[in-house]
C-alpha positions in Angstrom: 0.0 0.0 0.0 1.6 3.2 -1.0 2.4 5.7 1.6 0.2 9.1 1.1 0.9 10.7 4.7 4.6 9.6 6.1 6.7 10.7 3.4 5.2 14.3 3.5 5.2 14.5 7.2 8.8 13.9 7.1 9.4 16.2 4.7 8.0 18.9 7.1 9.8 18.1 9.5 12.7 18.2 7.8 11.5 22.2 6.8 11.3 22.8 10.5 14.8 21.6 11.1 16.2 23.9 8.8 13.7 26.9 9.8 15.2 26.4 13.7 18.6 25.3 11.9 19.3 22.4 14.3 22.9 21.0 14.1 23.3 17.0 13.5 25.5 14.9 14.3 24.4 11.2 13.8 26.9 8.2 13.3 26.1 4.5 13.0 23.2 5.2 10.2 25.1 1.8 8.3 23.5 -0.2 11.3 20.2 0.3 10.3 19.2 -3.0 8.0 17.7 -2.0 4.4 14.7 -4.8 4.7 13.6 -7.0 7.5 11.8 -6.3 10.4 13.7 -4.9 13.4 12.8 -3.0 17.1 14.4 0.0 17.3 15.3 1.1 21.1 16.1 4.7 22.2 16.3 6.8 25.2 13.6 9.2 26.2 14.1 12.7 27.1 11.8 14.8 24.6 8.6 14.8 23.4 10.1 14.8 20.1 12.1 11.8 20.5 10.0 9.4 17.7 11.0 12.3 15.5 14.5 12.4 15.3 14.3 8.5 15.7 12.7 8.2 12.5 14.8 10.4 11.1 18.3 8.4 11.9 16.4 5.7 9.7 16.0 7.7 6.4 19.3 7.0 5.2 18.6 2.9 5.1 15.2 4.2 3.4 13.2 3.0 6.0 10.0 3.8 7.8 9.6 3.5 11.7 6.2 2.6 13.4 6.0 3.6 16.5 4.1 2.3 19.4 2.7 5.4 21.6 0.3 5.6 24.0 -3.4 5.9 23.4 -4.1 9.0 23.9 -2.2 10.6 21.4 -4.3 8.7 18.8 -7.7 10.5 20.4 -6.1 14.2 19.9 -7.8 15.8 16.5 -4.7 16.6 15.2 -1.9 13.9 15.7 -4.3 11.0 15.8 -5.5 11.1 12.3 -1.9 11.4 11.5 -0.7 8.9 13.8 -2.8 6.1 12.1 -2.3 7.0 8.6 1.6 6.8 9.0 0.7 3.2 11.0 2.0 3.8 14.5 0.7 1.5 17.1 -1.9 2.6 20.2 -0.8 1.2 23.3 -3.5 0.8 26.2 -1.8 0.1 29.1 -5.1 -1.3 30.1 -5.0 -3.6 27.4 -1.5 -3.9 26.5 -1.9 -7.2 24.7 -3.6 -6.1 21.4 -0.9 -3.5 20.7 1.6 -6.1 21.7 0.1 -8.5 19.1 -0.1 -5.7 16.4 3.7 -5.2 16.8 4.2 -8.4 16.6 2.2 -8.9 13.3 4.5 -5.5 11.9 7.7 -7.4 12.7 6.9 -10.6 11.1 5.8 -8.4 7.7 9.6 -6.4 7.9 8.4 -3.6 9.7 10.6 -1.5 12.1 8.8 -0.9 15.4 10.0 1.7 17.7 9.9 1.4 21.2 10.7 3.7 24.3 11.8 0.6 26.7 11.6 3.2 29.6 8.3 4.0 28.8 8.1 7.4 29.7 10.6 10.8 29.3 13.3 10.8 32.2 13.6 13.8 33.6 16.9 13.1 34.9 18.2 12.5 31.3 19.5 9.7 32.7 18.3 5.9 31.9 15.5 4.4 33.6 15.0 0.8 34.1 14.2 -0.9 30.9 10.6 -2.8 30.2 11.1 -5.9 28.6 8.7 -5.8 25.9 11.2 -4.7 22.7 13.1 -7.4 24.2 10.0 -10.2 24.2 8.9 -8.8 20.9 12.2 -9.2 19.1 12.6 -12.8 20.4 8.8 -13.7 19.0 9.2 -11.8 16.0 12.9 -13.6 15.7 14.3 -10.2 14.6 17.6 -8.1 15.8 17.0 -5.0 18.6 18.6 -1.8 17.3 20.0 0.2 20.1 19.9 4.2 19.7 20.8 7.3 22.0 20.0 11.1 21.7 21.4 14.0 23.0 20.0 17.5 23.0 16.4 16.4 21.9 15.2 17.2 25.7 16.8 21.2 25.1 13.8 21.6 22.5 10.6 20.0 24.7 10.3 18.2 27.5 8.7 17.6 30.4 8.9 20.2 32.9 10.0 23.1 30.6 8.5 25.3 28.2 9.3 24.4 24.5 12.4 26.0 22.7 11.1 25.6 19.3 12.8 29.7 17.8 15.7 29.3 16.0 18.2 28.6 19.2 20.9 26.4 16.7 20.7 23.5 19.4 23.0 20.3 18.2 21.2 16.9 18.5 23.6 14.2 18.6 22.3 10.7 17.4 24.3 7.4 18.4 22.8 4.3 16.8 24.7 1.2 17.4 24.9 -2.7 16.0 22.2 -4.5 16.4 21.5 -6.8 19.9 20.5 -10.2 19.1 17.4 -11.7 21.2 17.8 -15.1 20.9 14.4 -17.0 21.9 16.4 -19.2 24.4 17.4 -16.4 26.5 15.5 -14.9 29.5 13.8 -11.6 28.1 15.2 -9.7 31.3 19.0 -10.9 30.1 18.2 -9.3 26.7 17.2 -6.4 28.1 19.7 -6.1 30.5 22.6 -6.3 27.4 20.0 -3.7 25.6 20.1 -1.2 28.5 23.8 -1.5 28.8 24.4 -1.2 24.6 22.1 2.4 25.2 23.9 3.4 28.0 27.5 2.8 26.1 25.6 5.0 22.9 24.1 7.7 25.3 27.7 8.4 27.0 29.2 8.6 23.6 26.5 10.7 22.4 27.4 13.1 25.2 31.1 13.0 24.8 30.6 14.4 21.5 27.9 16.7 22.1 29.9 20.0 21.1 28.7 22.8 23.2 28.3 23.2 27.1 25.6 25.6 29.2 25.7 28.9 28.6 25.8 29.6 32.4 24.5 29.0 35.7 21.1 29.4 34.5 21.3 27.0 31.7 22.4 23.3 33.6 18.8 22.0 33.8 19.4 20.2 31.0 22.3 18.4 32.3 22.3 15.6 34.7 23.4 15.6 38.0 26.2 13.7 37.9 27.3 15.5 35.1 27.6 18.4 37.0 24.2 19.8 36.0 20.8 20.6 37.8 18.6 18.1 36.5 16.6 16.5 38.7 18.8 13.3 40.5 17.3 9.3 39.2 
């Protein structure tokens, strides 16, 4: 079935990029398989995460569905659009059906993102890891794609007003080789060697990040053991 809405959405927010003329930085692109299905797993520290997670997967020409919670899918605006570019509802009430729904995306060479933490850290800092991406990979028999941003949570995220003028933030985007979930292994030892792969991309991602707080008032997007003001795990 062609696809009428994602390829136009991207390419708006690809405009936007350019119109708040965000600096990239993204390495490990080559990781991201050209066909076959695959769970992509990333950090969370912005609202606009799935967006710059989708776009670390244009160069291997390939679309990301992601699954989100329900509720975006109800607003009049992004859940019209959320549906027509095939992300996936998840009702933590009834986790199961989107669970099965990934599942049946996997086994047809979709890539499903997931936010394993399931929910934007306000530390910036990793949470523990659900293991779900790891449960659905194993099913699926398909590889999990570890990913890390940096700089994402300096446009929106939770706590702070939204930084959206043209500010010049760089967002650094680590992807690394894929994880194999092999069926015989306990899902929590998968996601244990997932976590760890992130962590190892999100400390790299942070390495390289190349600018520092413009002063006292501008650590809240730092974590604390960093030396910043973020909130501590």
């Amino acid at each position: 079935m062609a696809e009428l809405v994602y390829p136009p959405v991207i390419g708006a927010a690809r405009t936007l990029f350019k119109t708040l003329d965000l600096k990239f930085d993204i390495a490990g692109t080559e990781h991201i398989p050209r066909r076959g299905g695959a769970v992509l797993v990333s950090n969370h520290i912005g609202y606009l995460d799935f967006v710059f997670c989708g776009l670390a997967a244009r160069p291997a020409k390939r679309l990301v569905r992601f699954m989100a919670k329900e509720a975006v899918f109800r607003h009049k605006v992004s859940g019209p659009l959320m549906r027509a570019m095939k992300h996936i509802p998840v009702d933590r009430a009834q986790g199961m059906h989107a669970y099965k729904h990934a599942l049946s995306a996997l086994r047809s060479g979709e890539i499903i993102g997931v936010f394993p933490e399931a929910t934007i850290s306000e530390s910036f800092t990793l949470k523990n890891f659900k293991s779900g991406a790891a449960r659905l990979a194993q099913e699926a028999g398909v590889p999990l794609l570890p990913m890390a941003l940096w700089g994402t949570q300096r446009l929106w995220t939770k706590g702070h007003k939204r930084q959206l003028g043209r500010n010049h933030f760089p967002i650094t985007i680590r992807i690394g080789e894929p994880v194999a979930a092999d069926a015989a292994e306990q899902p929590e030892k998968v996601t244990d060697r997932l976590r760890a792969r992130v962590q190892d991309l999100l400390e790299a991602a942070q390495r390289a990040y190349p600018v520092k707080p413009r002063g006292p008032e501008d650590t809240w997007w730092i974590p604390s053991h960093l030396g910043g003001t973020a909130p501590s795990p």
